[in-house]
N, C-alpha and C positions, 0 to 999 in steps of 0.2 A: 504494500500500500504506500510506505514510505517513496519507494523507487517510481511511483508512477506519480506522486503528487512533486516530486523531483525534477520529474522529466515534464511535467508541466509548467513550472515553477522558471526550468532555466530559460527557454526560449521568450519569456515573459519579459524574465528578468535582459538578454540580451536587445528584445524590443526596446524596453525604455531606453538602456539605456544609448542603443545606435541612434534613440530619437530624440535624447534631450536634447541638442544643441538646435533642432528644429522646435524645440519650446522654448523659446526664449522670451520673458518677459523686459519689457525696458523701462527701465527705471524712469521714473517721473517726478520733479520737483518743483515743486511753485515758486515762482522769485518772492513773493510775499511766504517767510517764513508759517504762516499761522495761514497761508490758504484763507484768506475770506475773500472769494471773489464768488459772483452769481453763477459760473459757468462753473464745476467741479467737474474735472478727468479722472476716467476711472483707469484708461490704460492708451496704448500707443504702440501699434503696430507695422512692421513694417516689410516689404515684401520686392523684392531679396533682400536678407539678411543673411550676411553686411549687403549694405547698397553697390555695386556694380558699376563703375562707370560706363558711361556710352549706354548704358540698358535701362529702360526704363525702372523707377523704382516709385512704389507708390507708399504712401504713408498715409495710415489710417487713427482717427483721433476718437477713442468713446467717452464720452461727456456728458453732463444732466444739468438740467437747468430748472430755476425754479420759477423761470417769468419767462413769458415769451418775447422772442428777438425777431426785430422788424428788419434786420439788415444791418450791414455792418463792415469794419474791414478786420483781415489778417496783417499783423504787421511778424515778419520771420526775417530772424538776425541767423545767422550762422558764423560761429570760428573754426578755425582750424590754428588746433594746439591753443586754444587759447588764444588765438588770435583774429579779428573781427576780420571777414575776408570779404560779407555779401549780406545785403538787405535787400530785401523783395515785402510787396503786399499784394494781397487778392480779394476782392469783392469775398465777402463771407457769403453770400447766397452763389456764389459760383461754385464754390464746395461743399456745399448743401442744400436742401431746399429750405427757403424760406416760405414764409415765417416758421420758425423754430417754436414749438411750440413747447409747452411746460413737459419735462419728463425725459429719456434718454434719446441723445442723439450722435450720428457718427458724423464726422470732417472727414473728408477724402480729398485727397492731392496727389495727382503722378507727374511724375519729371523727369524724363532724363537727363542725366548728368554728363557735358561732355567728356569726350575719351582721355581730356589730360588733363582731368581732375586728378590732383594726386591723392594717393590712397590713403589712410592714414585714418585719426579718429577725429571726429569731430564735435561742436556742441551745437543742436540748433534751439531759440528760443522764441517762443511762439505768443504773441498777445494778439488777443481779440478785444475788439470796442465795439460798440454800439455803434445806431448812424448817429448816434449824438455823440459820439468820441469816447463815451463813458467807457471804463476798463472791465470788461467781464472777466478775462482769466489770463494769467499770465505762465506761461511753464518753459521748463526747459528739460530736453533729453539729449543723452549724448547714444552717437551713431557711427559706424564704423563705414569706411569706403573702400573696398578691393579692388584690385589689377581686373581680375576677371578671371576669363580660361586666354588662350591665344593659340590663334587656329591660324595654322600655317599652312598654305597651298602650295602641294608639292608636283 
């Protein structure tokens, strides 16, 4: 009995763990240490991980809100090493549909990254406002970027 709940047990156990690195949670931290913003993130996903250059990579945002959002913008800083390299913003109903209404919602954004982004790790920090400027939520995640595969035609 032993031998057979064994031999179940290992391929079990070999599943996880060839799959943890495809579980990866990303740490998530509010620039305001005590998080009082209307918009609370529950997580932050992102597909390839690491991000790839030249290949699309989309980042996904799960979030709750307790008032509904008429529109608004994304304001996203990025470093590398610590260092400020790029500011972008985007229409917040371009990444979701609006009105956002009370209760959970996702952000989505795909982007390729071009091919001579260098690889390395990065930080990117994400604020959302109101169409009145007002600050909903502030966060920041750090993200890793890879070479890729390189396919050589012979």
């Amino acid at each position: 009995m032993e031998a057979v709940q064994f031999k179940l047990f290992l391929p079990l156990f070999f599943a996880a763990f060839l799959l943890s690195p495809l579980i990866h949670a990303t740490e998530v931290k509010y620039c305001d240490n005590k998080g009082n913003y209307a918009v609370k993130v529950s997580g932050v996903e992102m597909s390839p991980e690491p991000v790839v250059r030249g290949k699309p990579a989309t980042f996904s945002i799960s979030a709750t809100t307790d008032e509904v959002i008429f529109g608004g913008k994304l304001v996203i800083e990025v470093s590398y090493f610590g260092v400020h390299i790029h500011t972008e913003s985007h229409e917040l109903c371009a990444e979701t549909s609006c009105p956002i209404i009370v209760g959970d919602f996702v952000l989505s954004h795909t982007q390729t990254l071009p091919g001579y982004t260098p690889p390395g790790s990065y930080t990117l920090k994400m604020k959302m406002n109101d169409k009145n400027g007002h600050q909903l939520t502030c966060i920041g995640f750090d993200f890793s970027i890879s070479l890729g595969i390189v396919v050589v035609d012979s």
